[in-house]
N, C-alpha and C positions, 0 to 999 in steps of 0.2 A: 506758953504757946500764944501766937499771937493771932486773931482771925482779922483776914480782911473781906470787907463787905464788897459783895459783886451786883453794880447797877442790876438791875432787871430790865431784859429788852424785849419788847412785846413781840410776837408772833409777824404783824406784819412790818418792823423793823427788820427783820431777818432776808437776807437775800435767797432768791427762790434757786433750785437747781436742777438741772435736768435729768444729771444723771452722776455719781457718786463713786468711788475706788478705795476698794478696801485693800491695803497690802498688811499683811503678817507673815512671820516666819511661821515656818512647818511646825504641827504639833501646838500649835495657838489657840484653837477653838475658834477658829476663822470658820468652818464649815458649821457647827451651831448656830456663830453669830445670823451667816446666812439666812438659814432658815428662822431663825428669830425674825428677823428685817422682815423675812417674806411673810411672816405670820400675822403682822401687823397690819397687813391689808395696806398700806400708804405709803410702802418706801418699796414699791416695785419687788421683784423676784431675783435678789441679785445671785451671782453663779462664782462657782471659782475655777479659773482655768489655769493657773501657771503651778499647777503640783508641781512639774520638775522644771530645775531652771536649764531651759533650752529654747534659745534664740530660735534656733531652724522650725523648732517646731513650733512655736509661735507664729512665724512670719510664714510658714504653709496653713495653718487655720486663718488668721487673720486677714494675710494680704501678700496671698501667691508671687504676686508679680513684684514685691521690692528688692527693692536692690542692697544684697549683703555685703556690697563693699565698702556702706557709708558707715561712719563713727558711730561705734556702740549704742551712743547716749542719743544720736538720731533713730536708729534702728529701735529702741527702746519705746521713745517718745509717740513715732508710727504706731508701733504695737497697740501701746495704750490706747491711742486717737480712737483705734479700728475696735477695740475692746469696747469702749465707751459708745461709741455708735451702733455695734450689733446690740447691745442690752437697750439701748433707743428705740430699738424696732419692734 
């Protein structure tokens, strides 16, 4: 076994962030992890919203008025933006 040594990066080395995205598949312990984070008092109250994988109904909580006719991976990206910014609030 071989170990490699990992520098140590101090605290204010570290880039700061506003706001954070946990994805896991179903059945992961992703709703524990949640509530861990939030217990901590310093990594905000984070939430899970995509229990089932449904566009429409993402893009009706998040942001009523976009438009389902663009690529996937835009429609996705939207989503996220809008996720990340209601948990800002």
């Amino acid at each position: 076994m071989k170990f490699v040594r990992i520098p140590f990066v101090s605290e204010a080395a570290m880039p700061k962030f506003d706001s954070y995205v946990i994805c896991t598949s179903p059945r992961s312990g992703s709703t524990l992890l949640c509530k861990l984070l939030a217990a901590t008092g310093i990594s905000g109250n984070p939430g899970s919203y995509f229990h089932r994988p449904s566009i429409a109904e993402w893009l009706a909580y998040f942001e009523p008025a976009a438009d389902a006719s663009r690529p996937e991976a835009d429609i996705l990206a939207t989503i996220f933006r809008a996720a990340i910014a209601k948990r800002k609030r």
